[in-house]
Residue frames relative to the residue before (quaternion, step in Angstrom):
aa qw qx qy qz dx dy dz
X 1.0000 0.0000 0.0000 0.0000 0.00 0.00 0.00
X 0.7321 -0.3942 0.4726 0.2920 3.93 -1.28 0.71
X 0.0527 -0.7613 0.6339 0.1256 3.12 -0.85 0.40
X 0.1655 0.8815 -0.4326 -0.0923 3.82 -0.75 -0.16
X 0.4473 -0.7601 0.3527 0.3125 3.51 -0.20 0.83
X 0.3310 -0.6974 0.6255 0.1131 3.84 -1.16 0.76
X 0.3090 -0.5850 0.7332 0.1573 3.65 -1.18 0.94
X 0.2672 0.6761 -0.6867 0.0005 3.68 -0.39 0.39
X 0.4450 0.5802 -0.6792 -0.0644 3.74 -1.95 0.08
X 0.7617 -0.4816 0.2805 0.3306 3.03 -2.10 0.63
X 0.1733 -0.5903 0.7460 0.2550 4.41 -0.77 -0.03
X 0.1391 0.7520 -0.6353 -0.1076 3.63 -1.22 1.12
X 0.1822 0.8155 -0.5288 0.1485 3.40 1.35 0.50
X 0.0754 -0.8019 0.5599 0.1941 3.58 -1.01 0.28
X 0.7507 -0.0160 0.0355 0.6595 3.65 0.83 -0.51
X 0.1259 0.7539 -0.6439 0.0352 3.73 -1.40 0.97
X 0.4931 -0.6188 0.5163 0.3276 3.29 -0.67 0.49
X 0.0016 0.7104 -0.7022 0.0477 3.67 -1.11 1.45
X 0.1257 0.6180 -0.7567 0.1722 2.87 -1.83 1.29
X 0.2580 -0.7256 0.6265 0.1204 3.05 -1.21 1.26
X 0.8050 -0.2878 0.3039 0.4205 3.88 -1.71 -0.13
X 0.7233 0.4836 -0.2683 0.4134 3.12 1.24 -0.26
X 0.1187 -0.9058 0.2552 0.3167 3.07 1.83 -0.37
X 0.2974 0.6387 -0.6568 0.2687 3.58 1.05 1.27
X 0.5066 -0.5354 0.5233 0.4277 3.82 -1.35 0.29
X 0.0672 -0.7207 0.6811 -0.1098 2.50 -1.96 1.03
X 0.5353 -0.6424 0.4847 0.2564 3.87 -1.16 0.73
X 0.2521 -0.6697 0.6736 0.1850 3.73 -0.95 0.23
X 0.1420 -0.7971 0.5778 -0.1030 3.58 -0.43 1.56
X 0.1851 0.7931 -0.5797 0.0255 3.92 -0.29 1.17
X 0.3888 -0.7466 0.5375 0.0501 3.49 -0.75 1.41
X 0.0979 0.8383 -0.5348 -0.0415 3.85 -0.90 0.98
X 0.4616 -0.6303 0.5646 0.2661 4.03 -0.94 0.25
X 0.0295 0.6835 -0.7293 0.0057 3.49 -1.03 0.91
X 0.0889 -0.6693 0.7142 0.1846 3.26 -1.48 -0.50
X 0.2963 -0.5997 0.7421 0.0434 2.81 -2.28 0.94
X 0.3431 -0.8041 0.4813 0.0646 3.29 0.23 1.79
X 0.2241 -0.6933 0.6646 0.1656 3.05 -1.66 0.87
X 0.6810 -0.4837 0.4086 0.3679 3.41 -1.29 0.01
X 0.7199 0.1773 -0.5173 0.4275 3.88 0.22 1.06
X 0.9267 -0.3095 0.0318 0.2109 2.66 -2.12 0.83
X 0.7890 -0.0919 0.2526 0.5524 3.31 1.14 -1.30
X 0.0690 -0.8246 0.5585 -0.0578 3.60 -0.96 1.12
X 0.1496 -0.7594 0.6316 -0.0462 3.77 0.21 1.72
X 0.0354 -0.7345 0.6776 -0.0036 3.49 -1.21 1.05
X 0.2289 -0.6906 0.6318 0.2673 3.62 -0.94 0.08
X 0.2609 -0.8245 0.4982 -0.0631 3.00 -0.70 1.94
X 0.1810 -0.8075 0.5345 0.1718 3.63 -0.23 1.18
X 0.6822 -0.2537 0.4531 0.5148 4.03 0.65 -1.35
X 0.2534 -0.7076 0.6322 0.1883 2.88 -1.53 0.05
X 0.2885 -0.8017 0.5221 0.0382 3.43 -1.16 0.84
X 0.2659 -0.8384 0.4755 0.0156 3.51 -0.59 1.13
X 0.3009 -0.7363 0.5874 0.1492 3.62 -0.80 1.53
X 0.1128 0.8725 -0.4741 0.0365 3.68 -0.51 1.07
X 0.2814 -0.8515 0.4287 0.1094 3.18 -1.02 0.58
X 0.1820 -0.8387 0.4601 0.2275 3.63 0.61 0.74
X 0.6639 -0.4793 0.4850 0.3071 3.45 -1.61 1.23
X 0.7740 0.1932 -0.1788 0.5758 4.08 -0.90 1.13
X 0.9101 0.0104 -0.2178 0.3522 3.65 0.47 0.45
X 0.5038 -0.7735 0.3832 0.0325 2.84 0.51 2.22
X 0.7957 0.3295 0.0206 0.5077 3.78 -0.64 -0.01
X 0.5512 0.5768 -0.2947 0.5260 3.68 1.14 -0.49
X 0.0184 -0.8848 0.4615 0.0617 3.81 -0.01 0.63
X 0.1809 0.8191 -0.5428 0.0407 4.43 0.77 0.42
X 0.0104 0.8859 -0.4368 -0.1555 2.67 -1.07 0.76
X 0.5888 -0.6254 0.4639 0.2169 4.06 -1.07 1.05
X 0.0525 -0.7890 0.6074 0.0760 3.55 -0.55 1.26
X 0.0464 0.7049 -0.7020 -0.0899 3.64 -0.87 0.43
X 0.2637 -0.7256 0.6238 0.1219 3.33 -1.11 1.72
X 0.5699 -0.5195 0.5130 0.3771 3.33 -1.64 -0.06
X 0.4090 -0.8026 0.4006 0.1674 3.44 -0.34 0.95
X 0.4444 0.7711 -0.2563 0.3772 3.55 1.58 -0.50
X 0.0892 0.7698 -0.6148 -0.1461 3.65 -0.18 0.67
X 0.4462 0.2161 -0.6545 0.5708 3.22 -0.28 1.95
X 0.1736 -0.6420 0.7440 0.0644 3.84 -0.71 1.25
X 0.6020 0.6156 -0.4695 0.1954 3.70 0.10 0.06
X 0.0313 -0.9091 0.4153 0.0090 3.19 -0.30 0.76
X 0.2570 -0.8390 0.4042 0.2582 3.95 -0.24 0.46
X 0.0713 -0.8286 0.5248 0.1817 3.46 0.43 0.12
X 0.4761 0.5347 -0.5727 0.3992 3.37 0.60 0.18
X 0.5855 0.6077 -0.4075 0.3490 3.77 1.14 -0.28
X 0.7335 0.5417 -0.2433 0.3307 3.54 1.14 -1.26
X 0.4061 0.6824 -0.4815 0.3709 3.54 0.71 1.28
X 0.7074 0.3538 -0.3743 0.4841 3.42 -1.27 0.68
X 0.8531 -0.2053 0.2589 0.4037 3.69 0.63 0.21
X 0.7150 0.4363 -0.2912 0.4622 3.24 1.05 -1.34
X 0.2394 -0.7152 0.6244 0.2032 3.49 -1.47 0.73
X 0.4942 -0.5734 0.6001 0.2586 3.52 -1.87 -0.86
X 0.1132 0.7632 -0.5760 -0.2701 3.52 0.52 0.46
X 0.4248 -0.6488 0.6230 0.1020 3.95 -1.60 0.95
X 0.7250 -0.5911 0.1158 0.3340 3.59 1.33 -0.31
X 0.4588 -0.7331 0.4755 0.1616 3.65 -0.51 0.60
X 0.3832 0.6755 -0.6267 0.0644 3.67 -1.48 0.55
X 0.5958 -0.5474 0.5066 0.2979 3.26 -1.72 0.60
X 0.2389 0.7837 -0.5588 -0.1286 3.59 -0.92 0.74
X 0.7147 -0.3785 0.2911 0.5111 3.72 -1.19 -0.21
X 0.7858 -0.3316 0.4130 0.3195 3.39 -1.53 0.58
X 0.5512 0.6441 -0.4129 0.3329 3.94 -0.89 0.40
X 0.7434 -0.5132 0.3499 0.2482 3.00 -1.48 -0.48
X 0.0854 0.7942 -0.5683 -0.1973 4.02 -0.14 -0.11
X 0.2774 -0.8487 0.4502 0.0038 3.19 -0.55 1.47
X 0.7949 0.0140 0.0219 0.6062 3.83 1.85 -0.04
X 0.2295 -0.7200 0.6548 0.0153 3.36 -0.78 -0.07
X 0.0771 0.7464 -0.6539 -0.0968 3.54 -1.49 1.05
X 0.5966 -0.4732 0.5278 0.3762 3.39 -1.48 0.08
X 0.0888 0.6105 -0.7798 -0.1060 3.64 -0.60 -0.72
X 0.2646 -0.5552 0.7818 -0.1027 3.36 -1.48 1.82
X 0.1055 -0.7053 0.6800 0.1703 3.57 -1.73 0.49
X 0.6910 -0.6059 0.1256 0.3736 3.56 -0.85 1.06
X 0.5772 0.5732 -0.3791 0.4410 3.96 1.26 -0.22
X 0.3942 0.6846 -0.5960 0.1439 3.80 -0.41 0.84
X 0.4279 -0.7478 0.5042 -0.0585 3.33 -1.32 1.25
X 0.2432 -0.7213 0.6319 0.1456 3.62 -1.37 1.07
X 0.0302 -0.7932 0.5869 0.1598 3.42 -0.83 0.33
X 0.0287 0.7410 -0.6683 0.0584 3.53 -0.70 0.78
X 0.7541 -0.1397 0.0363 0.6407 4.16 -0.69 1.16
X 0.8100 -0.0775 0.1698 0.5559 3.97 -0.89 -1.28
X 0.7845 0.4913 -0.2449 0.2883 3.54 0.35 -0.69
X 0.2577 -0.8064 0.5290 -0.0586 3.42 -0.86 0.99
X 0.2804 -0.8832 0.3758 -0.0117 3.26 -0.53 1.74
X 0.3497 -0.7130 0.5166 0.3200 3.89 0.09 0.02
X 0.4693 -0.7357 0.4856 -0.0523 3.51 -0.97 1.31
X 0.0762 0.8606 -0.5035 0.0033 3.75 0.71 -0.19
X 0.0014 0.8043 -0.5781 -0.1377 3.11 -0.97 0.67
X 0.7818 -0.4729 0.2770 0.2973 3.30 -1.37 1.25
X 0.8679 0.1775 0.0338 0.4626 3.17 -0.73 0.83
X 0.3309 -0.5417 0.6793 0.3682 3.53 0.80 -0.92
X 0.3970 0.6902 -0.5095 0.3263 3.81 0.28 0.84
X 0.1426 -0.7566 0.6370 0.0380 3.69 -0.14 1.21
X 0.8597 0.3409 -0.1878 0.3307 3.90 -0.02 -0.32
X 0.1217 -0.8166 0.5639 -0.0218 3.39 -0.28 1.49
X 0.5474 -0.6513 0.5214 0.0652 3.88 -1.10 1.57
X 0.2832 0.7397 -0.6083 0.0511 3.45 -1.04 1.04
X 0.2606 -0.8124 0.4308 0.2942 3.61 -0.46 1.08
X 0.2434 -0.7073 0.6629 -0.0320 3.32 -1.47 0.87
X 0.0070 -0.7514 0.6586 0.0398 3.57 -1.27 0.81
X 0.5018 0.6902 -0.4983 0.1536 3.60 -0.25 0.82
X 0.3367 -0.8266 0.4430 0.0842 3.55 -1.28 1.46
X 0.3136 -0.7104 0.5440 0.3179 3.52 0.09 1.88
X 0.4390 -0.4855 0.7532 -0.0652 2.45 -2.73 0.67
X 0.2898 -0.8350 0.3803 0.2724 2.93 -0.77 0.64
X 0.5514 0.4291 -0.2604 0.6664 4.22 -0.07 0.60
X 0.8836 0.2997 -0.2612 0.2475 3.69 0.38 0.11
X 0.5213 -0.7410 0.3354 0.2584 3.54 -1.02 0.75
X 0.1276 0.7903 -0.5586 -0.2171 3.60 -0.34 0.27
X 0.3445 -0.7381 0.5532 0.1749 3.20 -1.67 0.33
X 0.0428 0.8544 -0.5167 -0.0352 3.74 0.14 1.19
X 0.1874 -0.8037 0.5647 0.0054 3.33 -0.88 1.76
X 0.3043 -0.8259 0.4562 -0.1309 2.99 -1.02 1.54
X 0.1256 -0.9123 0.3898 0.0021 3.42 0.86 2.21
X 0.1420 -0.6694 0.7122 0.1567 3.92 -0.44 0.92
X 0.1987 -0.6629 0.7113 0.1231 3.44 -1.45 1.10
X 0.3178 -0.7111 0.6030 0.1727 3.41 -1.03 1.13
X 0.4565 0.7460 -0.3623 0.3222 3.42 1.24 -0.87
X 0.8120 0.4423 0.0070 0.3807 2.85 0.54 -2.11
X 0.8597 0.2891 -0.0978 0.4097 3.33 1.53 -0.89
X 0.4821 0.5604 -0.3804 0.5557 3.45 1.59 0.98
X 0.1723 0.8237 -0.5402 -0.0048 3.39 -0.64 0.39
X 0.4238 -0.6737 0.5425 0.2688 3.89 -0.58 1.18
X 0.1528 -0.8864 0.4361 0.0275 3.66 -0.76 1.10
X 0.7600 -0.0385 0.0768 0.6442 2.62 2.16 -0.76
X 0.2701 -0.9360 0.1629 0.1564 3.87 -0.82 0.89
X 0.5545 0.4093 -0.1035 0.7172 2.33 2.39 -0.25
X 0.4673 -0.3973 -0.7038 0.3584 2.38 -0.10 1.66
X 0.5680 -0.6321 0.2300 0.4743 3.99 -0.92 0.57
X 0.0944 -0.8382 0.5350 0.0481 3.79 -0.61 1.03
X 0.1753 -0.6524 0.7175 0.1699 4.51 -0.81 0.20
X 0.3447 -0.5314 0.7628 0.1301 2.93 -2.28 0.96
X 0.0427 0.7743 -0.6306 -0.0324 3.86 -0.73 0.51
X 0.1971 0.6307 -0.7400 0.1253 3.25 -1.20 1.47
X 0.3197 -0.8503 0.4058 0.1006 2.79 -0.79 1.14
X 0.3348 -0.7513 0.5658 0.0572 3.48 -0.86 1.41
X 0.1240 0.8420 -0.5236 0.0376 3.12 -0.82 0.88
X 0.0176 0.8803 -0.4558 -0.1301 4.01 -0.56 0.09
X 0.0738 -0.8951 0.4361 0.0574 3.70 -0.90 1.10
X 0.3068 -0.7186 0.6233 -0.0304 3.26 -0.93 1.47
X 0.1843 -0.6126 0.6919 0.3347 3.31 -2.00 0.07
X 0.5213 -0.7143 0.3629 0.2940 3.00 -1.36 0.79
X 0.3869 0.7353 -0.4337 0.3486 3.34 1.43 0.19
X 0.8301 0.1648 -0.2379 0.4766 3.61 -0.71 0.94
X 0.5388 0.6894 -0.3135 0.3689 3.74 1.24 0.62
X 0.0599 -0.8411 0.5248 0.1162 3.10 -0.33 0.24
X 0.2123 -0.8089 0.5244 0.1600 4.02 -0.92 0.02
X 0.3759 -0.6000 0.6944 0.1280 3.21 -2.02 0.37
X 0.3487 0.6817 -0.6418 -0.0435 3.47 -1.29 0.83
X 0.2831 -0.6994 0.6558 0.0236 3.35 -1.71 0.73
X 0.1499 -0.6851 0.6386 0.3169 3.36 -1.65 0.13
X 0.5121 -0.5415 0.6510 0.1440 3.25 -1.88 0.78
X 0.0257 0.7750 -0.6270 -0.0745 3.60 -1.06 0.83
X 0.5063 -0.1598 -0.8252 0.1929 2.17 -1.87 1.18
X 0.5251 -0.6171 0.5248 0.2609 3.31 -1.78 0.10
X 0.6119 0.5296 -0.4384 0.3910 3.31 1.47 -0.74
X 0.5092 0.5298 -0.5439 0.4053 3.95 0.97 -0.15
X 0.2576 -0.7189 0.6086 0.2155 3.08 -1.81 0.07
X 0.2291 -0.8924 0.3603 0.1457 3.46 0.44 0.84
X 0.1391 -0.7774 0.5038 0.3500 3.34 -0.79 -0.33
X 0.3882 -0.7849 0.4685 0.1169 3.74 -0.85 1.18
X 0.2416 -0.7890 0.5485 0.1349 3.89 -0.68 0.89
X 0.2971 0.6979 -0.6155 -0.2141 3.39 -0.29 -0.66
X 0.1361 -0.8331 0.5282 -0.0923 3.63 -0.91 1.11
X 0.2761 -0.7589 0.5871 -0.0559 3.00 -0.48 1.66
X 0.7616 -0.0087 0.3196 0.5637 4.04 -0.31 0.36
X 0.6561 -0.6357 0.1645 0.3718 3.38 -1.17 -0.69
X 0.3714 0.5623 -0.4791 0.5625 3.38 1.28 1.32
X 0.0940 -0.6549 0.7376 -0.1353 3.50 -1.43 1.30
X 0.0799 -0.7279 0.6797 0.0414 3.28 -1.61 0.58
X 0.3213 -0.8389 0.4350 0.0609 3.47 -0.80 1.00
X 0.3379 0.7177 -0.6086 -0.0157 3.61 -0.70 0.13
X 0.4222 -0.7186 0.5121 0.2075 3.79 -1.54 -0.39
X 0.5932 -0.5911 0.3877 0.3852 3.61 -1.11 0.69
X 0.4202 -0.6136 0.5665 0.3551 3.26 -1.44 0.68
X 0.8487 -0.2626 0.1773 0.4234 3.61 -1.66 -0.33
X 0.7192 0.4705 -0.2287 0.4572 3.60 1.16 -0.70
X 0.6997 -0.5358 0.3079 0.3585 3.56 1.68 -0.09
X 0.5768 0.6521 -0.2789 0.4053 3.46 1.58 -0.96
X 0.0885 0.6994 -0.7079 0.0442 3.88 -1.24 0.49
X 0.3915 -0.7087 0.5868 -0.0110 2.60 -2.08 1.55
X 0.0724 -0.7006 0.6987 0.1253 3.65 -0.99 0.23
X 0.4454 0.6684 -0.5870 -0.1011 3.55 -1.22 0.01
X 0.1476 0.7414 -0.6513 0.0652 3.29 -0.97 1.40
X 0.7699 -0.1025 0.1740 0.6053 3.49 -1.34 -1.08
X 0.4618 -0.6104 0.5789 0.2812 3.60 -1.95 0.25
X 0.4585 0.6117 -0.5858 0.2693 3.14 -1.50 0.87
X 0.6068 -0.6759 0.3117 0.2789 3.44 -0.99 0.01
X 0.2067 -0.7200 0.6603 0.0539 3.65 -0.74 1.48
X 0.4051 -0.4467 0.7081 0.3672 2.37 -2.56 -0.15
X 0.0465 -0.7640 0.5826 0.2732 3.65 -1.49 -0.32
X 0.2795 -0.7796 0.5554 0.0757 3.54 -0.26 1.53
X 0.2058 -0.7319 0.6353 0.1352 3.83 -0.38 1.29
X 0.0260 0.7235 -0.6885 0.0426 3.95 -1.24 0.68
X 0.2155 -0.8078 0.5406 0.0942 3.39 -0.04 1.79
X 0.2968 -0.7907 0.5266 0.0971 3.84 0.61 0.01
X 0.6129 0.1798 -0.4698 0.6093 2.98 1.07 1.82
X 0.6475 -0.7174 0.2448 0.0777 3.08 -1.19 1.33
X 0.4429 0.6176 -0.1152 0.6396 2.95 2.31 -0.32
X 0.7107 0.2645 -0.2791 0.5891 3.98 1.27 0.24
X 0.2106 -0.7544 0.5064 0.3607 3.44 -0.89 0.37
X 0.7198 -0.4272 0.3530 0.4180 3.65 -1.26 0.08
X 0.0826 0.8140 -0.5456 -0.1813 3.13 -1.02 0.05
X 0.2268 -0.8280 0.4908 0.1486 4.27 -1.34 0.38
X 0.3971 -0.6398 0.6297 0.1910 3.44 -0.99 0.85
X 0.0066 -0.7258 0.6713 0.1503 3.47 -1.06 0.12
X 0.8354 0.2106 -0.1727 0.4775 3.30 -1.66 -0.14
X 0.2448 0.7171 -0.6126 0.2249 4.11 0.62 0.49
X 0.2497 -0.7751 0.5802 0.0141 3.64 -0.75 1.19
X 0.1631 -0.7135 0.6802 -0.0395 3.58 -1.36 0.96
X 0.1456 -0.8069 0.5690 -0.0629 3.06 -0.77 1.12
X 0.6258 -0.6606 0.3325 0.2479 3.44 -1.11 0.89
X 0.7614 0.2652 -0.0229 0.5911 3.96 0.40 0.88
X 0.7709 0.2012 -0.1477 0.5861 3.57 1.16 -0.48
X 0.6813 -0.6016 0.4056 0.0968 2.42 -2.06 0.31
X 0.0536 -0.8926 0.3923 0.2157 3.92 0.16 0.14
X 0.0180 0.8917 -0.4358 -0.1208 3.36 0.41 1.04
X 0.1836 -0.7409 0.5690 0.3060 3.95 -0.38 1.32
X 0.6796 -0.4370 0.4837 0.3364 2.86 -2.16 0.22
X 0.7148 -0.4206 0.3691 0.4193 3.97 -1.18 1.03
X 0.4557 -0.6550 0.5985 -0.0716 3.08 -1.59 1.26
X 0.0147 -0.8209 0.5708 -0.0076 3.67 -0.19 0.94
X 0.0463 -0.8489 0.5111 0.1264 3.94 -0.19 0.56
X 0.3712 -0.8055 0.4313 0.1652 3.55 0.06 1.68
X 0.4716 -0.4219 0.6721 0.3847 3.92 -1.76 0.14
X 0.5588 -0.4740 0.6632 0.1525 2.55 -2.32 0.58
């Protein structure tokens, strides 16, 4: 299988005074890539940027929008990597005062299954490079947001055929600020399993999986989930958290996870 190196670190800025050359106030806007892993080996995308639908304060109805490319010359990206916490930042700029009202991906046309040695072609629909997430936040002036941008593999891979072995790719994707979230992580033992991780609110659930050491991340809205472990081998039994609690701003870190034989 490919290998491919990740730029990953943490952004803990919380507030900074922006001004551009123009010295009107402005917001400091830094965009990252997670991923809700699916269950094969590896998922290379060719990452172009993201692009921001804005609305500037005083002209209602006025839609511009703010591209921030991925600066990397290797666009490849694995997202099977961005689990346990770790992100991608995709990029950062200062803009005027206003509204951001969405956000796309922009994909480039080379993406890649990996499963053991073998390596699948990805197609996107249509030739369609840009995938749509709605957003509502009203910059401030002096402050930093951080809009994280979750690509479900789950949701956006589908096996079409096995002989020979073929994938549907549309890509699902959902964006949030990270402002008012809070998060949950645990480790899963053994580590050599790869589990899959629910956390289920009612009837809505998000999904990701442990990185190599076992560790998983959650960070959305606060309140209280279930988390439904699925070790995805037949030789562990499942296991559920109830009443697991998220708190605005922090972190809940549960006590270690053991995932028993049958």
């Amino acid at each position: 299988m490919k290998k491919f190196k990740l730029l990953i670190f943490i952004f803990l800025g919380f507030a900074i005074a922006c001004t551009g050359p123009d010295e009107s106030p402005k917001a400091l806007v830094n965009v990252f890539l997670i991923d809700a892993p699916a269950q094969w080996d590896s998922v290379v995308v060719e990452l172009q940027g993201v692009e921001l639908e804005f609305v500037p304060n005083g002209r209602e109805g006025q839609v511009e929008k703010v591209f921030l490319p991925y600066e990397l010359a290797d666009k490849f990206v694995d997202l099977s990597q961005l689990v346990g916490g770790v992100v991608l930042p995709v990029g950062r700029t200062e803009i005027n005062l206003g509204n951001i009202t969405g956000a796309f991906l922009k994909l480039g046309p080379t993406n890649t299954l990996y499963q053991g040695d073998k390596g699948y072609p990805l197609t996107l629909p249509n030739g369609e490079s840009d995938y749509f997430g709605k957003l509502q936040i009203d910059l401030q002036s002096g402050v930093s947001y951080d809009l994280i941008v979750d690509f479900d593999l789950e949701k956006s891979i589908r096996q079409t055929s096995s002989s020979p072995i073929k994938f549907d790719f549309n890509p699902s994707i959902s964006i949030y600020s990270g402002i008012g979230k809070g998060d949950v992580q645990g480790t899963i033992s053994p580590s050599s399993l790869s589990p899959a991780i629910y956390l289920i609110q009612g009837t809505d659930s998000i999904s990701t999986h442990t990185n190599t050491s076992g560790t998983f991340r959650f960070r959305t809205e606060p309140g209280n989930y279930t988390i439904f472990i699925d070790p995805k081998n037949s030789s562990y039994r499942t296991d559920t958290l109830l009443n697991v609690e998220i708190q605005e701003g922090k972190l809940n870190s549960l006590s270690p996870i053991t995932l028993s034989k049958k």
